[in-house]
C-alpha positions as CSV (number, residue, x, y, z in Angstrom):
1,X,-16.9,327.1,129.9
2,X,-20.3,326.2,131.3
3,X,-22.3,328.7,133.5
4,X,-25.7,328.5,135.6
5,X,-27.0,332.5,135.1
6,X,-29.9,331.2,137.6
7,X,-29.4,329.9,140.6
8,X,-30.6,330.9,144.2
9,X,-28.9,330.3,147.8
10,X,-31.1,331.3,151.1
11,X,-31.1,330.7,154.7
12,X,-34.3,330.4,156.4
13,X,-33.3,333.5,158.7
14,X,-33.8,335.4,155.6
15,X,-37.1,334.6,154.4
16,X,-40.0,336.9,155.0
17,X,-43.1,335.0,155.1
18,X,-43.7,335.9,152.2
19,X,-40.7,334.3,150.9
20,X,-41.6,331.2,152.1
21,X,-45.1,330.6,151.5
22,X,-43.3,331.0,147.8
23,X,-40.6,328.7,148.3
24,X,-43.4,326.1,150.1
25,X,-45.4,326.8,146.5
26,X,-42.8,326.8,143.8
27,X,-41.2,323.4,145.3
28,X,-44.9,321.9,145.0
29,X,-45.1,322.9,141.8
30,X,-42.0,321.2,141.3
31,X,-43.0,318.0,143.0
32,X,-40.2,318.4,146.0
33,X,-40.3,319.3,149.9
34,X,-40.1,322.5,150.7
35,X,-36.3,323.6,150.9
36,X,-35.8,326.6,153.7
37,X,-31.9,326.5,153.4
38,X,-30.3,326.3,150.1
39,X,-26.6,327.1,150.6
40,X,-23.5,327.1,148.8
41,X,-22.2,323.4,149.8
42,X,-24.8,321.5,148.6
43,X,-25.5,323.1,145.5
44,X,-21.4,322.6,144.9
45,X,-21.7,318.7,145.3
46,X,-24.2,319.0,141.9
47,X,-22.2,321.9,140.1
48,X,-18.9,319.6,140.3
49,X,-21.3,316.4,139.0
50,X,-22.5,318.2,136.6
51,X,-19.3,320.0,135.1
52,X,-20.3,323.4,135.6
53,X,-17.5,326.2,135.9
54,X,-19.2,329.0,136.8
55,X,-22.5,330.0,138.5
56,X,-24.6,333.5,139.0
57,X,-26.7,334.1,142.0
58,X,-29.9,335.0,141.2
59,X,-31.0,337.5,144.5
60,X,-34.8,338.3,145.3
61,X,-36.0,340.8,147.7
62,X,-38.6,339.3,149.4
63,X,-38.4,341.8,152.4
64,X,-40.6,344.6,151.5
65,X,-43.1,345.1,154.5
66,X,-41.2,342.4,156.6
67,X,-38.9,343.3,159.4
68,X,-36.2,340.8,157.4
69,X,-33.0,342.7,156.2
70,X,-32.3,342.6,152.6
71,X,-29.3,344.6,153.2
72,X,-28.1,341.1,155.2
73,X,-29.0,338.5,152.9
74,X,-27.5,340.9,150.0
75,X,-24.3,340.9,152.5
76,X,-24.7,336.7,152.8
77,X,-24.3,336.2,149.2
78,X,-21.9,338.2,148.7
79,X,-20.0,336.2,151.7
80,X,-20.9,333.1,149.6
81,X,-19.0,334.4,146.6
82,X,-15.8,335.9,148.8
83,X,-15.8,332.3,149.9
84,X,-16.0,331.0,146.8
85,X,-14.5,333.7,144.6
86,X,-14.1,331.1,141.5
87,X,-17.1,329.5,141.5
88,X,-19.5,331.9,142.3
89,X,-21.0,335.9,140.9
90,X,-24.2,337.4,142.2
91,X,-26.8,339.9,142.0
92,X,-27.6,342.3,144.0
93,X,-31.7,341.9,144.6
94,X,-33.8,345.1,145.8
95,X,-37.6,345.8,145.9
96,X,-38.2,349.1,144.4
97,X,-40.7,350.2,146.6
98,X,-38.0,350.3,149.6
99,X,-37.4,354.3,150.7
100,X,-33.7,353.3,150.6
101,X,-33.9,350.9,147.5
102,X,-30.6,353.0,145.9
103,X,-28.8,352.7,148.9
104,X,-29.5,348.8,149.3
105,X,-28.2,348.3,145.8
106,X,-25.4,350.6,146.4
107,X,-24.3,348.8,149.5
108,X,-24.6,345.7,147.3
109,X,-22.3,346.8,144.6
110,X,-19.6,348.0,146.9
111,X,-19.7,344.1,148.3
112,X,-18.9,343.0,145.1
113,X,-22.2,342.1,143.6
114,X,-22.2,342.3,140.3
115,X,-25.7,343.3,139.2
116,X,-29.3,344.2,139.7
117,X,-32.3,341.3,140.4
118,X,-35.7,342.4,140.6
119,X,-38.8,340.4,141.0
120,X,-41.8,342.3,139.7
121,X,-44.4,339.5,141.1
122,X,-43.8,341.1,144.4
123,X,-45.8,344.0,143.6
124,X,-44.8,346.3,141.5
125,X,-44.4,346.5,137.9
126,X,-40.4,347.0,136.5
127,X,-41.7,350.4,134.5
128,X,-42.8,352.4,137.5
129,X,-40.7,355.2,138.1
130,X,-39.9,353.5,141.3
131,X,-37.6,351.3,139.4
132,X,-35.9,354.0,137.5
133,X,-33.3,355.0,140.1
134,X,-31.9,351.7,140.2
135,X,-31.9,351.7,136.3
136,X,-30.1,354.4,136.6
137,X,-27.1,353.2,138.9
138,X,-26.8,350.3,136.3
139,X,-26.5,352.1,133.3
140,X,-23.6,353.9,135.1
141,X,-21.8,351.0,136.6
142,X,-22.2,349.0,132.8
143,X,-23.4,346.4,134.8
144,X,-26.6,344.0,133.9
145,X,-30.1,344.0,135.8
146,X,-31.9,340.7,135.3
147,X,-35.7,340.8,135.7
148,X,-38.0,338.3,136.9
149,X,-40.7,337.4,134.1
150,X,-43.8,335.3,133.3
151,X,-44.5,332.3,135.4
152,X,-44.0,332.2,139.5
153,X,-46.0,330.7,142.5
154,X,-48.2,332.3,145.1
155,X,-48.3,335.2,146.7
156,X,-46.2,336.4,143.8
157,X,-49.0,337.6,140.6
158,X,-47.7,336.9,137.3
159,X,-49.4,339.8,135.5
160,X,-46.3,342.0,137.2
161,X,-44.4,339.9,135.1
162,X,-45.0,340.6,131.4
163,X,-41.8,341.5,129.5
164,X,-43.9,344.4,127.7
165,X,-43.6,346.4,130.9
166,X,-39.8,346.8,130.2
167,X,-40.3,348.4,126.6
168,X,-40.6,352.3,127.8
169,X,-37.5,351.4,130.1
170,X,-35.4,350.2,127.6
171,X,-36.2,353.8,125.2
172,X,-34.8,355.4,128.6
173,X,-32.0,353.7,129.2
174,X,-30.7,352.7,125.9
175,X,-27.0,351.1,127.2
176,X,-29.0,349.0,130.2
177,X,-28.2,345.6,129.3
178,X,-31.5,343.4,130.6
179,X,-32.1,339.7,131.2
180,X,-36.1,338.9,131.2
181,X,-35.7,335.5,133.2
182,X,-36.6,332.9,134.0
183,X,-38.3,329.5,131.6
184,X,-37.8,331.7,128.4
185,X,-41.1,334.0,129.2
186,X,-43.4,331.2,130.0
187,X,-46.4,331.9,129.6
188,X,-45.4,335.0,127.5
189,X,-43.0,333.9,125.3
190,X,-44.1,335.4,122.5
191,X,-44.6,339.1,124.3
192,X,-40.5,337.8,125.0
193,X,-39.5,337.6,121.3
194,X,-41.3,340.7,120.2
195,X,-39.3,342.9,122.8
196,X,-36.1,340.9,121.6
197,X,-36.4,341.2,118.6
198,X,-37.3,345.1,118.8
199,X,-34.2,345.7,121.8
200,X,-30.7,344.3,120.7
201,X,-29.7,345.0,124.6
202,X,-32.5,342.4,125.9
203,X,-31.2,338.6,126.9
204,X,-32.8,336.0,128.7
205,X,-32.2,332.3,129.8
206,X,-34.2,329.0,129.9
207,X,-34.4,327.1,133.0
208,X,-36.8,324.0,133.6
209,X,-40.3,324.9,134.1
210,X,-40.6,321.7,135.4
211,X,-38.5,318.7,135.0
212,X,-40.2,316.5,133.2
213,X,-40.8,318.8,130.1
214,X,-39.9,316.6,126.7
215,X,-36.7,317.9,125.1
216,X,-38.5,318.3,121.8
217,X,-40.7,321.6,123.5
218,X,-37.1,324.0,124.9
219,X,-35.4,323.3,121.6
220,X,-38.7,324.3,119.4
221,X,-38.9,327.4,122.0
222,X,-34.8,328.3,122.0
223,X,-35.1,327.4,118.0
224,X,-38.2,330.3,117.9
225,X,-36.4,332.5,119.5
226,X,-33.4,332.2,117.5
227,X,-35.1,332.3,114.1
228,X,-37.6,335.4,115.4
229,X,-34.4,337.2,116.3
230,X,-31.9,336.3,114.0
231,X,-29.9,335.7,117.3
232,X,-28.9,332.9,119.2
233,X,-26.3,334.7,121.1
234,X,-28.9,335.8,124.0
235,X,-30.0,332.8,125.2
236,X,-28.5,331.6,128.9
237,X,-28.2,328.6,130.3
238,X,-29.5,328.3,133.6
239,X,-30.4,325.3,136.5
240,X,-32.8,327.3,138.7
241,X,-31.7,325.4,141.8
242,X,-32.5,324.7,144.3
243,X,-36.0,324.2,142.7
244,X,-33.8,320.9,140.2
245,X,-32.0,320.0,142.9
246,X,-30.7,316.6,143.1
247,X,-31.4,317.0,139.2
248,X,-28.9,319.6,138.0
249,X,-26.5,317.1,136.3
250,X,-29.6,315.8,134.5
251,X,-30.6,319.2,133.1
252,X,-27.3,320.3,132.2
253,X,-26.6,317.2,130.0
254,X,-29.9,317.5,128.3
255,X,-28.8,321.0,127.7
256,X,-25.3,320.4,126.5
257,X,-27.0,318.0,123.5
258,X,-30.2,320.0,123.3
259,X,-31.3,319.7,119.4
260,X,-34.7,319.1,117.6
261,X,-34.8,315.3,117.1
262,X,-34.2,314.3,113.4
263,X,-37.8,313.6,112.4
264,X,-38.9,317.0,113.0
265,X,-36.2,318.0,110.4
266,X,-39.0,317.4,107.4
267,X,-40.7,320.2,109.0
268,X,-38.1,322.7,109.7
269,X,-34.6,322.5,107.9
270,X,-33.0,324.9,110.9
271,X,-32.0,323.2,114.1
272,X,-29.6,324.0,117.2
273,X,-26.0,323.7,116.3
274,X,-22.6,322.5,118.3
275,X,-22.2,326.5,118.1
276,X,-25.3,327.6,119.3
277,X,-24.8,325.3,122.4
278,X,-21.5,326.8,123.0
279,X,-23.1,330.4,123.5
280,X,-26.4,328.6,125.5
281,X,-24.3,327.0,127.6
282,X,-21.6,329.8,128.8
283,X,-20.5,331.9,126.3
284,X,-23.1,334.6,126.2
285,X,-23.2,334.8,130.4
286,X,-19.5,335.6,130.5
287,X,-20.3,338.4,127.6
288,X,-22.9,339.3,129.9
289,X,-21.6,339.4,133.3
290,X,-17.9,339.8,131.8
291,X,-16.8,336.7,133.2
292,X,-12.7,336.6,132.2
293,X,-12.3,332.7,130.1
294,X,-8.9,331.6,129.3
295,X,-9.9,331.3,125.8
């Protein structure tokens, strides 16, 4: 099985300004227009190209200090996955710094959503006590909370997003299962395999910083990873779309034969085996998100 842990679907009416000056930014970085509606249809066109069974939506609350209702767009995805119950799981994404952040993710949960987003660029950092509600509500529910980290586009600030900020969470809630996402780190990756090396419950997943990046540089980083932590079993998958659109089949093959190139083998004797992709590419987000397989 083949899953995306990281992809988004919006509608303009639920973009903040905020939202969208960081849409309009992120697409530039990735060389395309900007893209104010990302919804389920189109992104299903490229999932079926691509062969991909399975996909999580990645939810970010953009809404803090905005009139916009993240209580609505958390209610539109999870529409998107009762529409799509086979295709699709999401997360349920909340800003902290709300007054009624527990209810929002409570709401969200009782729609089906299947775990926590949060995107520290926003403006806060993930170990303020802020956060620690909502920790708190996931531990109980055994349910994941993916966090935003290293590299995003304006108005978002990438110092928020350093996975060191997550160590004195993770002594406080031990059973929390985390996912520091997105790009493996970038441009912390090493800050990355220190905390997962130290925390056995810490995952994340590796989508295209751009998509033009050689091969040879994500197997060298997913092959660091792997040897620092004696693990590849916490590594995801993931498309990022609708920043590859048009491009997901693209990234997914390159993924599904992703290896360090034989020269390189007189340097290093380890390399990124047919088993190692099986966990990349699906096994370890249905351990994750408990996604039921036939197998």
């Amino acid at each position: 099985m083949i899953v995306d842990a990281q992809i988004n679907f919006w509608m303009k009416k639920f973009l903040s300004q905020n939202a969208r000056n960081f849409i309009k930014n992120m697409c530039k970085i990735y060389n395309i227009e900007p893209i104010y509606n990302a919804t389920p249809k189109e992104y299903i066109v490229e999932m079926e190209q691509a062969e991909i069974d399975k996909a999580i939506i990645s939810t970010n609350d953009f809404s803090y200090g905005s009139s916009i209702s993240q209580v609505k767009y958390n209610d539109y995805v999870s529409k998107c996955i009762s529409e799509y119950p086979d295709l699709f799981l999401g997360q349920c994404g909340v800003d902290p710094r709300h007054k009624n952040a527990s209810d929002i993710f409570q709401k969200g949960l009782n729609a089906g959503l299947c775990g926590l987003k949060l995107y520290p660029g926003n403006g806060f950092r993930p170990d303020e006590e802020i956060c620690f509600p909502l920790y708190k509500i996931a531990e109980e529910n055994e349910i994941p909370v993916s966090i935003h980290t290293g590299f995003t586009a304006s108005p978002c600030l990438i110092q928020n997003s350093n996975p060191y900020f997550i160590e004195k969470v993770l002594d406080k809630f031990q059973d929390l299962k985390v996912n520091l996402c997105t790009q493996l780190g970038y441009p912390f990756m090493y800050e990355l395999i220190a905390i997962m090396r130290k925390y056995e419950n810490v995952y994340t997943d590796y989508a295209p910083m751009n998509m033009d990046i050689p091969e040879l540089g994500i197997a060298q980083n997913i092959l660091h990873i792997k040897f620092m932590i004696g693990n590849r079993k916490r590594i995801m998958f993931g498309s990022y779309w609708p920043f590859t659109i048009n491009r997901v089949k693209e990234w997914t093959n390159l993924c599904k034969k992703i290896k360090l190139p034989s020269i390189t083998r007189f340097f290093s004797g380890d390399n990124i085996t047919k088993e190692d992709r099986i966990f990349l590419m699906g096994t370890t987000a249905c351990e994750l998100f408990k996604i039921k397989t036939n197998s």
